[in-house]
Each structure stands twice: as structure tokens, then as C-alpha cells.
C-alpha positions, -999 to +999 in steps of 0.1 A: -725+926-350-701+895-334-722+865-333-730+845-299-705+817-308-679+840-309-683+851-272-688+814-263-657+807-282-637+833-263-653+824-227-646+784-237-608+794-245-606+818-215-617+798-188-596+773-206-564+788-200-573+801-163-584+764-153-550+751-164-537+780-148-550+778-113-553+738-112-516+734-116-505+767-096-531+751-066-517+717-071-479+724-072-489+743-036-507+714-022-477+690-038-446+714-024-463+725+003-433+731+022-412+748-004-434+768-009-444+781+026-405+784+030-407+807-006-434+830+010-417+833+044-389+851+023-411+867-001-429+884+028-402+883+057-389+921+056-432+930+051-464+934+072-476+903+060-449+880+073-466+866+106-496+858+080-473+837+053-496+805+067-527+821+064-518+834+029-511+804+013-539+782+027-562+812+011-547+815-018-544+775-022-581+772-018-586+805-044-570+787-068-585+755-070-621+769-065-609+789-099-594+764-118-620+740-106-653+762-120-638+770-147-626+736-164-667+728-148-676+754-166-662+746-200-689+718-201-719+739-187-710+768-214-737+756-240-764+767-211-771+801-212-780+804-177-755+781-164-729+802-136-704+776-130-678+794-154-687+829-145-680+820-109-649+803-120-639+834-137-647+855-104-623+831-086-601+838-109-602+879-108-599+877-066-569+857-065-552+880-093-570+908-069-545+891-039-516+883-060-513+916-072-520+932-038-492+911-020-470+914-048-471+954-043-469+951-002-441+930-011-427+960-035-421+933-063-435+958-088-425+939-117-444+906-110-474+929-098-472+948-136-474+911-152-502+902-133-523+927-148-520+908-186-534+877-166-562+900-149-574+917-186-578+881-196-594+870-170-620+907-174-623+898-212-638+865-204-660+875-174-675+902-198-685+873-222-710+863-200-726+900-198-729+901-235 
């Protein structure tokens, strides 16, 4: 039997890594705003989604720093059992790796879309902490 701790220990270190993650991904978006649009109007310009390359990264923007945001929140709410901050963090997480990987794939980058799924497993692992 793997005592508590050990979950909380994995779920501290998970949501960890995913708030560093997602902060700096969100705030390199906010702080290169327009290199980046200009980097998704290419990524997407030969795809159905490139009339949408706005609307994309304002979503995604906002997905990640609701992420990163619960989950560095929820590092110091982990002690309470009953405390959701971190789980919803980690739910964050799993849609914008959801949208990622789905626009990576319309995209046909199938190579970032396979690395994406080593970020999503994480991201699983530590959601499943909190259902243990």
C-alpha cells in the first residue's frame, strides 16, 4: 500500500512543473504578443484554422495562465483534502494539452503533437492523485 504523502508528494511536484510550465508559456504570449500571433499565422496559414489564429491565441493565452495560475495556488492548498484549487489547475492543464494537440494535428505537425502526449500523461498522473 503507497502511503498518502506519496500521492501528495507526486501532485505537489506535478502541479509544480505544469505551473512553471503554463505561467511562462502564458507570459512569453502576453510579453511577444506580436511574434507570436505572426508564429501562428504561419503555423495555421495553409489550415482551416487560419482566419481563427486571433481567436486561438487569446484562448489559449487565457488556458494557460488559468493552469499555471491554480496550480502554483494549489501547491499551498494541497495539505487540505478537500481543497480543488490544484485539481482544477490540473484540468486547465489537460484542456490546453487537449487544444495543443488538436491544432498541432490540423496543422499536420505530427511530431510536436506525439510530444505533447509525455506532457498530457503527466499532467493524468497528477489529476489521478487527487482520486486516490
Amino acid at each position: 500500500m503507497i502511503k498518502p504523502e506519496v500521492f501528495l508528494l507526486i501532485r505537489l511536484l506535478v502541479m509544480t512543473m505544469m505551473g512553471i510550465l503554463f505561467l511562462q508559456s502564458a507570459l512569453d504570449k502576453l510579453l511577444n504578443y506580436k511574434a507570436n500571433q505572426e508564429w501562428i499565422d504561419g503555423y495555421f496559414a495553409k489550415g482551416i484554422l487560419k482566419h481563427q489564429s486571433k481567436l486561438l491565441l487569446l484562448v489559449l493565452t487565457l488556458l494557460e495562465s488559468a493552469a499555471g495560475t491554480l496550480c502554483l495556488v494549489g501547491i499551498f492548498f494541497s495539505k487540505n483534502i478537500g481543497n480543488p484549487i490544484g485539481f482544477y489547475g490540473l484540468f486547465f492543464c489537460s484542456i490546453s494539452f487537449l487544444c495543443l494537440f488538436l491544432g498541432q494535428r490540423i496543422a499536420k505537425d505530427y511530431a510536436a503533437a506525439a510530444n505533447i502526449q509525455g506532457y498530457f500523461i503527466v499532467c493524468l498522473i497528477g489529476l489521478m492523485t487527487y482520486l486516490i
